[in-house]
DRENMISE-157264 format. One record per residue (C-alpha): residue in three letters; chain; x, y, z. Coordinates in pm, 1 decimal, padded with zeros to 6 digits. Each point is the difference from the previous one (the first is absolute). Example, Ala and Ser with C-alpha at 12.3 -4.5 7.8 and 13.67 -1.06 7.14 Angstrom:
REM residues 2
+-----+----+----------+----------+----------+
!  aa ! ch !        x !        y !        z !
+-----+----+----------+----------+----------+
! ALA !  A !  01230.0 ! -00450.0 !  00780.0 !
! SER !  A !  00137.0 !  00344.0 ! -00066.0 !
+-----+----+----------+----------+----------+
***
This chain:
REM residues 323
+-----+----+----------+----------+----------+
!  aa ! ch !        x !        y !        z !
+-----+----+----------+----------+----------+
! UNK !  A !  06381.0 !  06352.4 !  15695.3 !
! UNK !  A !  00369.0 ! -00038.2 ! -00099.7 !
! UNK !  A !  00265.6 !  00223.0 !  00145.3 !
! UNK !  A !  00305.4 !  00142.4 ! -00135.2 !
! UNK !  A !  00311.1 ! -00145.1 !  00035.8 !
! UNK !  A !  00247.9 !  00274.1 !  00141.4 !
! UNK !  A !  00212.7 ! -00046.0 ! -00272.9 !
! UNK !  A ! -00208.1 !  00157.8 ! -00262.1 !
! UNK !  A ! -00154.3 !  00244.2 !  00303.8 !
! UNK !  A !  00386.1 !  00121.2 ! -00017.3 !
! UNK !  A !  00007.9 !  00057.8 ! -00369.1 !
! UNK !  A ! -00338.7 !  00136.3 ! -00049.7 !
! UNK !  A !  00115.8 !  00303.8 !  00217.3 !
! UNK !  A !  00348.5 !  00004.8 ! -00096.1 !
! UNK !  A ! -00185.5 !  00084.0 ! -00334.7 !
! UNK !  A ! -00202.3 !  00263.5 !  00128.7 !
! UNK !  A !  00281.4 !  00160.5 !  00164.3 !
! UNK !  A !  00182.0 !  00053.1 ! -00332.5 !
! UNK !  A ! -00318.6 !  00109.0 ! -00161.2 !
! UNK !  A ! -00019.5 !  00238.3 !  00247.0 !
! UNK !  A !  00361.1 !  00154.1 ! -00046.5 !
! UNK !  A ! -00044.3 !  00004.6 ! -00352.7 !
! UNK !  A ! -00295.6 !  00227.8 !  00038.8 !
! UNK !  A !  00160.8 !  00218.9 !  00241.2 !
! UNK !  A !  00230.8 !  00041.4 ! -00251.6 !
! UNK !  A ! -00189.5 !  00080.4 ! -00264.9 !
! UNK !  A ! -00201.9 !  00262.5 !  00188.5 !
! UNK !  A !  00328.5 !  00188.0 !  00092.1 !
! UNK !  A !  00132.5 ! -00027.5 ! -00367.9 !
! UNK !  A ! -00321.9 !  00188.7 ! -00112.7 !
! UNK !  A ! -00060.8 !  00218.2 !  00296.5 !
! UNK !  A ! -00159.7 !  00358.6 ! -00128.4 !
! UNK !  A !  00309.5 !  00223.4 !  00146.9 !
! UNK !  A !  00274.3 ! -00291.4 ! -00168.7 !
! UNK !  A ! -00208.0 !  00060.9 ! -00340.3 !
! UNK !  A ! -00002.1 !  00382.5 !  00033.3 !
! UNK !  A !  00372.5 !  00064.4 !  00104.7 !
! UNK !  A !  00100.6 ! -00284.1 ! -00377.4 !
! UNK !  A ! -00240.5 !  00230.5 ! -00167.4 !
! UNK !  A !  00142.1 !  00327.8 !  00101.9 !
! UNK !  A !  00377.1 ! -00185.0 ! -00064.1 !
! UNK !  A ! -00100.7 ! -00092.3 ! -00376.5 !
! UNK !  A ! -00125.1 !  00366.3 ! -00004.5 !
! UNK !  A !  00291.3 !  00160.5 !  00093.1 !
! UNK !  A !  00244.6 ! -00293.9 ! -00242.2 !
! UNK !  A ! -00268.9 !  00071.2 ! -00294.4 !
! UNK !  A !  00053.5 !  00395.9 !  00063.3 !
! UNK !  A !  00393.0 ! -00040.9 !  00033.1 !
! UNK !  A !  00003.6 ! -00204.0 ! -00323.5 !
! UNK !  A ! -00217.5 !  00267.1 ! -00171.1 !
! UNK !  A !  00188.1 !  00299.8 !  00061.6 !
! UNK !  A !  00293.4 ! -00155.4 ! -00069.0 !
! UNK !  A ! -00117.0 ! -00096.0 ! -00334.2 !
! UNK !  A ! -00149.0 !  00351.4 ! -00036.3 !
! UNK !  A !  00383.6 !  00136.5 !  00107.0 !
! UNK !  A !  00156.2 ! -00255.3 ! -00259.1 !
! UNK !  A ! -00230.3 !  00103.6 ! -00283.7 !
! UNK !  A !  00032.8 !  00352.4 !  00045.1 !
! UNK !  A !  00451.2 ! -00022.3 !  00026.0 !
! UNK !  A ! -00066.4 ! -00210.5 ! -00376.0 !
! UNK !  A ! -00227.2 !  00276.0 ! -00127.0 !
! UNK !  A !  00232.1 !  00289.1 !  00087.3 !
! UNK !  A !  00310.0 ! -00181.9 ! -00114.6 !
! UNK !  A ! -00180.3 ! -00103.3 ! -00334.4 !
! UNK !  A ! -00090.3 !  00428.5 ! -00009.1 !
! UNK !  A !  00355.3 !  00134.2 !  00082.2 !
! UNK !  A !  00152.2 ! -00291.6 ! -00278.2 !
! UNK !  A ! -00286.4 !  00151.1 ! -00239.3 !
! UNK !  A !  00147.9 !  00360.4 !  00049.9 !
! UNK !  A !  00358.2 ! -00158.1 ! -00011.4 !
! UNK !  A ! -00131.9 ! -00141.3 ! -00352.9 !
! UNK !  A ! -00081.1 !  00309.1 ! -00127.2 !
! UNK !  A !  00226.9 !  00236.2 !  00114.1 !
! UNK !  A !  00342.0 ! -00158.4 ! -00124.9 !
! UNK !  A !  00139.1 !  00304.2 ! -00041.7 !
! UNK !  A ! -00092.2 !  00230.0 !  00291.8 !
! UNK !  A !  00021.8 ! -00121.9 !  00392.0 !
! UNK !  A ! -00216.2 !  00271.6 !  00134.6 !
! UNK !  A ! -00343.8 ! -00160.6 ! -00119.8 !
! UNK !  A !  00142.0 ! -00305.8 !  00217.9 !
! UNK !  A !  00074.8 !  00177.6 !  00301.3 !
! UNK !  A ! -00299.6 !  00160.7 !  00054.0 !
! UNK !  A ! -00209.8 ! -00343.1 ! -00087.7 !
! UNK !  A !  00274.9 ! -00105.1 !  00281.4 !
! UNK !  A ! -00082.0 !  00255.3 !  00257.6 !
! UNK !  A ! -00370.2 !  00013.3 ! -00042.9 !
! UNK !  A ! -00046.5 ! -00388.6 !  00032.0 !
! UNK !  A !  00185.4 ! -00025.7 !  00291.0 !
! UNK !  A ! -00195.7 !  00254.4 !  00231.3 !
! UNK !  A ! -00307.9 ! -00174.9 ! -00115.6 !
! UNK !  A !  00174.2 ! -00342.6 !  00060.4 !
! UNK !  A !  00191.8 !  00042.7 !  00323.2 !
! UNK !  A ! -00265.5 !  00237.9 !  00151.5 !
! UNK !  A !  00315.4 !  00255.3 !  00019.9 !
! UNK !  A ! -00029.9 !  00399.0 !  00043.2 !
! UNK !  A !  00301.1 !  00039.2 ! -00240.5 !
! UNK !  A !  00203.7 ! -00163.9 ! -00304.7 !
! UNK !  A !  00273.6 !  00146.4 ! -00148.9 !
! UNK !  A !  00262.4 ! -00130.9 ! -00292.4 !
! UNK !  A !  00321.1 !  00210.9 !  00057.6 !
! UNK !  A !  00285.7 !  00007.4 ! -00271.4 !
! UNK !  A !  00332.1 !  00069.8 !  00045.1 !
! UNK !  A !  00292.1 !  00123.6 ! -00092.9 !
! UNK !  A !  00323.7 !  00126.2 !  00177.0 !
! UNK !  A ! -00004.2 !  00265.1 !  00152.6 !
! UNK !  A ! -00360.6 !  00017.8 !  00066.8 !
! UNK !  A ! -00350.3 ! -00199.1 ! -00009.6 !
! UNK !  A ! -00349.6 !  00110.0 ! -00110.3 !
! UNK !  A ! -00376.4 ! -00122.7 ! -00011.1 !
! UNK !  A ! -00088.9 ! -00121.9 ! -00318.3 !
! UNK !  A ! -00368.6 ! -00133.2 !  00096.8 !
! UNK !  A ! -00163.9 !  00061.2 !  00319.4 !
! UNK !  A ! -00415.7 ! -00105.9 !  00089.6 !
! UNK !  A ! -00152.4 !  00010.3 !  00310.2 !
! UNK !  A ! -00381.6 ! -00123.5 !  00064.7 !
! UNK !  A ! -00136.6 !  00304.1 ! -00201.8 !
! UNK !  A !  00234.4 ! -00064.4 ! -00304.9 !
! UNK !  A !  00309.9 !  00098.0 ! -00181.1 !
! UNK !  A !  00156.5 !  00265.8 !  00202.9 !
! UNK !  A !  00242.4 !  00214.1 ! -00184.3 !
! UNK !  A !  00111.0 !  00284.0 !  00177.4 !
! UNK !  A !  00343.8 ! -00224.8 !  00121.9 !
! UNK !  A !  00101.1 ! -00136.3 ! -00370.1 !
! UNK !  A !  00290.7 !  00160.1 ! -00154.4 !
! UNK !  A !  00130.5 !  00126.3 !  00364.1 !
! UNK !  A !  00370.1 ! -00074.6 !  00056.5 !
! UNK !  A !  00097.8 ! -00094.6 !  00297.4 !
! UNK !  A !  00412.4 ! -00063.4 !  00110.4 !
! UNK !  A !  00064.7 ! -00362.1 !  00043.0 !
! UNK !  A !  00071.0 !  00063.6 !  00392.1 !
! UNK !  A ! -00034.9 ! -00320.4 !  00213.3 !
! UNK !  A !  00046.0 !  00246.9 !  00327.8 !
! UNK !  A ! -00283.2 !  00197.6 ! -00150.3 !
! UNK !  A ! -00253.6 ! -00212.3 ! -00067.4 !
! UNK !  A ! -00163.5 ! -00347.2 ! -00050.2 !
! UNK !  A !  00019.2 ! -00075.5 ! -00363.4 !
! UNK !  A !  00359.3 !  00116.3 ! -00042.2 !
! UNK !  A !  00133.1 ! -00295.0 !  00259.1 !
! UNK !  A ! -00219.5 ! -00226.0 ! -00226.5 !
! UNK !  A !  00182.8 !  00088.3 ! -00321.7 !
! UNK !  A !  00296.8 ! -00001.8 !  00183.2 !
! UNK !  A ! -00013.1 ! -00349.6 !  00180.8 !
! UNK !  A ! -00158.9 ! -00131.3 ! -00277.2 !
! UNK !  A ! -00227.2 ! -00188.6 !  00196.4 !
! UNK !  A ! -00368.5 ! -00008.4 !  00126.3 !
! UNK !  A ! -00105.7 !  00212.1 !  00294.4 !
! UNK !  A ! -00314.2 ! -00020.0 !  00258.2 !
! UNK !  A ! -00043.1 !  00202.9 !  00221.5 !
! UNK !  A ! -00295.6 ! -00106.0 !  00123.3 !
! UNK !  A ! -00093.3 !  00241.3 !  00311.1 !
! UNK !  A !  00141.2 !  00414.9 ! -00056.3 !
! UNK !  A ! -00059.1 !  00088.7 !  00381.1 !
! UNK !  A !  00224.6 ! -00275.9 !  00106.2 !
! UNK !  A !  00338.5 !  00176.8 ! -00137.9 !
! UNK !  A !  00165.3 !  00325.2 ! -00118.8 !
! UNK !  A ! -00109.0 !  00126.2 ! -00314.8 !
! UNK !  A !  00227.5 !  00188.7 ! -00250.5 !
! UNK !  A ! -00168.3 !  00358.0 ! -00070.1 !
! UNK !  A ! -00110.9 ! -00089.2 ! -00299.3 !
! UNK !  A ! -00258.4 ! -00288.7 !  00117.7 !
! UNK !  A ! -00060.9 !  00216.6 !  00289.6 !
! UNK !  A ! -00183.9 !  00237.8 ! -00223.7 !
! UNK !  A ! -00199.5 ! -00291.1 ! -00128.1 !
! UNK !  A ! -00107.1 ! -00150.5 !  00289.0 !
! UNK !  A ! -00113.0 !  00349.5 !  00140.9 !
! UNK !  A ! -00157.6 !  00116.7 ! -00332.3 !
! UNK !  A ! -00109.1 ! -00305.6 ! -00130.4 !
! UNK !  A ! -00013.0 ! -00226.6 !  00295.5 !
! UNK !  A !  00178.2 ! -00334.9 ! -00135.1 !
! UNK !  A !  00099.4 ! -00225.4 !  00292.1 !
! UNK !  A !  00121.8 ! -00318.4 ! -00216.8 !
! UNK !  A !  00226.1 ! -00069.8 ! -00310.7 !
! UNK !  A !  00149.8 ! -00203.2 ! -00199.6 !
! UNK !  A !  00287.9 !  00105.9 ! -00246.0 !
! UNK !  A !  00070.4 ! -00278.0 ! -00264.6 !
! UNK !  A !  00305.1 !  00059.3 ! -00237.5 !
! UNK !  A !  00003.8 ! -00052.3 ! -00403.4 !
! UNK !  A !  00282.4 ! -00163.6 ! -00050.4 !
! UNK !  A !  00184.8 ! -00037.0 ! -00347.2 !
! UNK !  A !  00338.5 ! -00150.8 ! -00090.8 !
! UNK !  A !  00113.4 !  00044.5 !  00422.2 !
! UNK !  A ! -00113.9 !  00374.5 ! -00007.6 !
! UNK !  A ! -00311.2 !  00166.8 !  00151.7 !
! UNK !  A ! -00189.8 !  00187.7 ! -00304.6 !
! UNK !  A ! -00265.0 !  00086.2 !  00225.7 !
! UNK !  A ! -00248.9 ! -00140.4 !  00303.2 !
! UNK !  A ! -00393.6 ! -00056.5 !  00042.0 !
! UNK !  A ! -00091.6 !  00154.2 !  00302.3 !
! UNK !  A ! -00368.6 ! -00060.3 !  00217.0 !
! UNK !  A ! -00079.3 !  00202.5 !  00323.5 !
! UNK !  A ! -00313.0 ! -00064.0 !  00165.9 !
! UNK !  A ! -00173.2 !  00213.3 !  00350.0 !
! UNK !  A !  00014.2 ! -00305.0 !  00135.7 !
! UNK !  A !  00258.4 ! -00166.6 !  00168.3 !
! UNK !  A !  00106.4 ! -00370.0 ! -00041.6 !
! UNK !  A ! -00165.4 !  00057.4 ! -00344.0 !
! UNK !  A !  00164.8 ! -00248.2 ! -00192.8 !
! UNK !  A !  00041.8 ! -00415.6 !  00072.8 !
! UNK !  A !  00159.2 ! -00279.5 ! -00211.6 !
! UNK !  A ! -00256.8 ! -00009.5 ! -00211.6 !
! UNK !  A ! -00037.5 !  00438.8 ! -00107.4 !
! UNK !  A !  00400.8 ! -00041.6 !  00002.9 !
! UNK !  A ! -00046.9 ! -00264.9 ! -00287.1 !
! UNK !  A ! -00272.7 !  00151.2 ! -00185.6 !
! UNK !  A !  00212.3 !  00340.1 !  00017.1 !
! UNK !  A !  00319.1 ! -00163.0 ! -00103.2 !
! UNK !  A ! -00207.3 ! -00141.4 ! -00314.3 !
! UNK !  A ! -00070.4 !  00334.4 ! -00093.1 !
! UNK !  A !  00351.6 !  00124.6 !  00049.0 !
! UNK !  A !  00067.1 ! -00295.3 ! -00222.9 !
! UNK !  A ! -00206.0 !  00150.5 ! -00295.0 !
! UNK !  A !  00106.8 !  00325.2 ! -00001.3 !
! UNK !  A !  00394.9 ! -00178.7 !  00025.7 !
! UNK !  A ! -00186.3 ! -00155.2 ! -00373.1 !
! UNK !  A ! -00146.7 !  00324.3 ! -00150.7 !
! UNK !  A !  00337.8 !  00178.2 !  00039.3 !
! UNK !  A !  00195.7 ! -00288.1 ! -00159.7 !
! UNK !  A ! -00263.9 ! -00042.5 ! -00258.7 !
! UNK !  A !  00051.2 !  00350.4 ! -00114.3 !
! UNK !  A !  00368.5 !  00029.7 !  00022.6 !
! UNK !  A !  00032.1 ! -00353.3 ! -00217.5 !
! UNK !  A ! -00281.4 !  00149.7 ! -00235.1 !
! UNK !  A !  00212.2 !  00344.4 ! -00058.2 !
! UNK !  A !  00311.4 ! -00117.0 ! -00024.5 !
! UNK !  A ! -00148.0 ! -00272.1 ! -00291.8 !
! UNK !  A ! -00157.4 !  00298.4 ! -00148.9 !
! UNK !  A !  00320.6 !  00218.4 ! -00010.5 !
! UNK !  A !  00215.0 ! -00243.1 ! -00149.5 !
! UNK !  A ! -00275.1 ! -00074.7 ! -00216.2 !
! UNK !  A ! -00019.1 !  00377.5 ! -00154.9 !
! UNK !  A !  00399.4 ! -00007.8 ! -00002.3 !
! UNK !  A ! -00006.1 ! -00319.4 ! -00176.6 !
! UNK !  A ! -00253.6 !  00148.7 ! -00270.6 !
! UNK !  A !  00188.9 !  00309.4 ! -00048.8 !
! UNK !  A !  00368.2 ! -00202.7 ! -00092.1 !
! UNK !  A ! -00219.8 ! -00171.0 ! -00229.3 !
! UNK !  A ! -00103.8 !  00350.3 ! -00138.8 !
! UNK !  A !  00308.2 !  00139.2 ! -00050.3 !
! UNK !  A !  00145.4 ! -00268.4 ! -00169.0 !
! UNK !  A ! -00274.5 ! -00047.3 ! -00230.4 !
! UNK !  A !  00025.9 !  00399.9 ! -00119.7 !
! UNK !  A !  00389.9 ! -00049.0 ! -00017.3 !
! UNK !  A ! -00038.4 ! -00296.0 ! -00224.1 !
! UNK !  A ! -00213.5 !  00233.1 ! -00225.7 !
! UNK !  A !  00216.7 !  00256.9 ! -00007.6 !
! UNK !  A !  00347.2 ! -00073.1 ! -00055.5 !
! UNK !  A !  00091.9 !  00369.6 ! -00174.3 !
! UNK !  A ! -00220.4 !  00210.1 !  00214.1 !
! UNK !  A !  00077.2 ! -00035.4 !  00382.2 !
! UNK !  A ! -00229.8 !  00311.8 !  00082.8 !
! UNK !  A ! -00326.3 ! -00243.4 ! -00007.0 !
! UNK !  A !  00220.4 ! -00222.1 !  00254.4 !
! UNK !  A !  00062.1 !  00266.9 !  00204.9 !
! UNK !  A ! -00341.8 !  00133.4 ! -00039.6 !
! UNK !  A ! -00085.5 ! -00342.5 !  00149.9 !
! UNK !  A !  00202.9 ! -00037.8 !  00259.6 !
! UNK !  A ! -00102.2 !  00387.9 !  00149.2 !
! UNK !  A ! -00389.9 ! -00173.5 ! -00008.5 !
! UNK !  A !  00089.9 ! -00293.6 !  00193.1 !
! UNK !  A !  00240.3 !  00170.4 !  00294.6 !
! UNK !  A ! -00310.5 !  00261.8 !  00040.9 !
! UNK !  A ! -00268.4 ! -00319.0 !  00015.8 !
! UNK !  A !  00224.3 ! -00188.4 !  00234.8 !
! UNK !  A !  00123.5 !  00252.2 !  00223.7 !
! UNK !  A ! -00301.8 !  00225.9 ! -00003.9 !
! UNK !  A ! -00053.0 !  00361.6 ! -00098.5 !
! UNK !  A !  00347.2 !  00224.7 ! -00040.9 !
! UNK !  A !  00213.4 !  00130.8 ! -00241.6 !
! UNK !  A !  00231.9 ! -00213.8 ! -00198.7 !
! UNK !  A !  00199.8 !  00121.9 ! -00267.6 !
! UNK !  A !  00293.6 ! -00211.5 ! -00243.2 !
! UNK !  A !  00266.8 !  00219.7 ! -00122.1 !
! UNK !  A !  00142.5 ! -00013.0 ! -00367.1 !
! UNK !  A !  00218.7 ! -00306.8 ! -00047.8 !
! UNK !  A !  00304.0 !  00171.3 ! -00065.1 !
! UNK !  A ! -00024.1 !  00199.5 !  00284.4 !
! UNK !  A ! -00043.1 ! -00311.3 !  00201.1 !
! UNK !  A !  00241.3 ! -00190.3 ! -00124.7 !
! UNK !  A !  00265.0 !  00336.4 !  00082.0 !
! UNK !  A ! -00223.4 ! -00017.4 !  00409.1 !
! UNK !  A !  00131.4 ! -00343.1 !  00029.0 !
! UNK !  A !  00375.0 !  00080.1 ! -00084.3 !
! UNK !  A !  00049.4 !  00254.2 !  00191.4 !
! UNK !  A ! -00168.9 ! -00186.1 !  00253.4 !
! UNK !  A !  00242.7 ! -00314.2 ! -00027.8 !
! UNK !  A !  00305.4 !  00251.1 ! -00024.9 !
! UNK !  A ! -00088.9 !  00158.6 !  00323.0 !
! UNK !  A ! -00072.0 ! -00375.7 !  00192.9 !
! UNK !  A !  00334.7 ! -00088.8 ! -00152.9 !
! UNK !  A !  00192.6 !  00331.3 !  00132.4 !
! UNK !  A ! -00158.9 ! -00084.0 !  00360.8 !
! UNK !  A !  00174.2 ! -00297.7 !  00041.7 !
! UNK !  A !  00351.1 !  00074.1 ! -00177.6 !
! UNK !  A !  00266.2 !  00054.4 !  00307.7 !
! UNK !  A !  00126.1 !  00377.4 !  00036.3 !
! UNK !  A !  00400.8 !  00060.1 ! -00009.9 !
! UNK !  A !  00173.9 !  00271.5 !  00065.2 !
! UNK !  A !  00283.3 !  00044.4 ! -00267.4 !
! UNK !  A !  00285.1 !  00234.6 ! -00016.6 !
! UNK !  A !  00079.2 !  00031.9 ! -00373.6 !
! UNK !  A !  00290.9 !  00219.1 ! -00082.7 !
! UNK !  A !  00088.7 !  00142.4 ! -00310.0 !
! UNK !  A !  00168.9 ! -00245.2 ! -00294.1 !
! UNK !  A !  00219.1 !  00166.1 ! -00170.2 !
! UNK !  A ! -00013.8 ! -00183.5 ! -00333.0 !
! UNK !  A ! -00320.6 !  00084.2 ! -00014.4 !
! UNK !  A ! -00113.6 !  00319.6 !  00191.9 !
! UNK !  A ! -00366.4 !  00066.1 !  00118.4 !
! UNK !  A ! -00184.7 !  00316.5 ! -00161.9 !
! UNK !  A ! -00134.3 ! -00034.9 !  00351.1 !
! UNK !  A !  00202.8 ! -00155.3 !  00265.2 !
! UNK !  A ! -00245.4 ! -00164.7 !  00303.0 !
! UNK !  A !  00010.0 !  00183.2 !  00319.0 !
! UNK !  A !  00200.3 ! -00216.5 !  00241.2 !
! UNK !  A ! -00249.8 ! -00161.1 !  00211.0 !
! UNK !  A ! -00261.1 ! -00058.3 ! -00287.2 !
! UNK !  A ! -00231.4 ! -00241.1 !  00059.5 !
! UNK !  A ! -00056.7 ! -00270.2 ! -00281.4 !
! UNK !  A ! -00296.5 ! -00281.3 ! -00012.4 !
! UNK !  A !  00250.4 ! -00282.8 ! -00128.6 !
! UNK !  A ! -00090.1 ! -00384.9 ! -00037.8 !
! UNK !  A !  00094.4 ! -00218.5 !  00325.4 !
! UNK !  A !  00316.6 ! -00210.0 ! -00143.6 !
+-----+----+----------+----------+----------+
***
């Protein structure tokens, strides 16, 4: 019987020994507690993923809503705040949204929701724009963003006192509407909760803020366009009745009382005979003239070539033209 040389002895188990690494190996890749902890890791990744997509989806469906109202509303803001208000409690999970307007000296609620709905018992309040009073004021103020994110951590103004002990908000954020360098007004989200808001609330709430900045611009553009529109149409009115009626003016005049009570609204308006406004506008320039003619005082004595029926009392004050 023929023996083995130690040479291949030596590399027959030099052989096994890497065959049996390898399947060490493989038995720890594919152990049943390394295949249950990937499992539970693609779990949590695949659930991640999800409800981000879920998050993203819902941001695109409520911005594509609020630009619908935006849309549709072109010439009143108030259908946009309240889309505003309502989408962001439902959005940021928030106990209250407010849109604020302002205007020196005060500020007041123009749309306020909370998780119920529309709340409407603060619109239309004024409140004095106070920064020592209370939160929103040093917002419109500063003219910049303000968290607060925890109540109980500093002193509050009496004003968010009251809310925190009637309505029990421990977090918000202020966010300012700027326009042209001023503050026209802030978005404004409390929650119960505090450290309510992160990066990614703060952006979705400064989105919003962002589209009710667009509904206000939207309508002042659109009314403005509309107003010189109707003043545009009613020079074109006039002059189209004073072309057709050269002799009479009364149809012109006629006219022209329509169009101020169209443009500026209901009052009374009323266009005096010509002659008497031609005699207004005299007297008018005489009396302009007279204000700005230097006053001398002239001691006049009598001539006696030609004597005065009445002589001017010495000290007689006479409006005379500066030399």
């Amino acid at each position: 019987m023929a023996r083995l040389s130690a040479t291949g002895g030596r590399a027959s188990k030099a052989k096994a020994g890497r065959a049996s690494q390898a399947k060490g190996r493989k038995t720890a890749r594919t152990s049943p507690n390394d295949k249950r902890r990937r499992n539970a890791e693609r779990e949590t990744e695949v659930a991640g993923l999800k409800r981000e997509l879920k998050e993203a989806l819902a941001r695109q469906t409520a911005t594509s809503e609020v630009l619908r109202v935006i849309s549709q509303s072109p010439t009143d803001t108030q259908p946009v705040f309240e889309a505003i208000v309502l989408t962001a409690v439902r959005l940021l999970h928030c106990d209250m949204s407010i849109v604020m307007l302002c205007e020196p000296p005060a500020y007041w609620v123009a749309a306020a929701a909370t998780p119920e709905g529309l709340f409407d018992e603060l619109t239309l309040i004024k409140q004095p724009i106070d920064p020592r009073a209370n939160f929103p004021s040093r917002t419109i103020v500063e003219k910049r963003a303000l968290y607060l994110p925890d109540w109980s951590l500093i002193d509050l103004p009496e004003h968010e006192r009251h809310i925190h002990e009637t309505v029990g908000v421990n977090s918000a954020l202020y966010l300012p509407l700027m326009r042209e360098g001023e503050c026209i007004g802030l978005l404004t989200l409390g929650g119960k909760q505090a450290n309510m808001f992160g990066e990614s609330e703060i952006a979705l709430a400064e989105s919003f803020r962002d589209q009710a900045l667009i509904a206000i611009e939207n309508t002042r553009l659109f009314n403005e366009t509309r107003e010189a529109l109707e003043q545009q149409k009613a020079s074109a009115d006039i002059l189209s009745v004073i072309s057709n009626s050269v002799a009479d003016p009364k149809p012109v005049f006629d006219k022209i009382l329509r169009s101020i009570q169209q443009l500026a609204g209901d009052g009374d308006a009323e266009i005096g005979d010509l002659g008497e406004v031609r005699q207004a506008h005299a007297a008018r320039r005489m009396l302009l003239a007279e204000d700005h003619l230097p006053i001398r005082t002239v001691h006049r004595p009598p001539c006696p070539n030609a004597p005065l029926k009445r002589p001017p009392r010495p000290g007689t004050q006479l409006r005379m033209p500066a030399a």
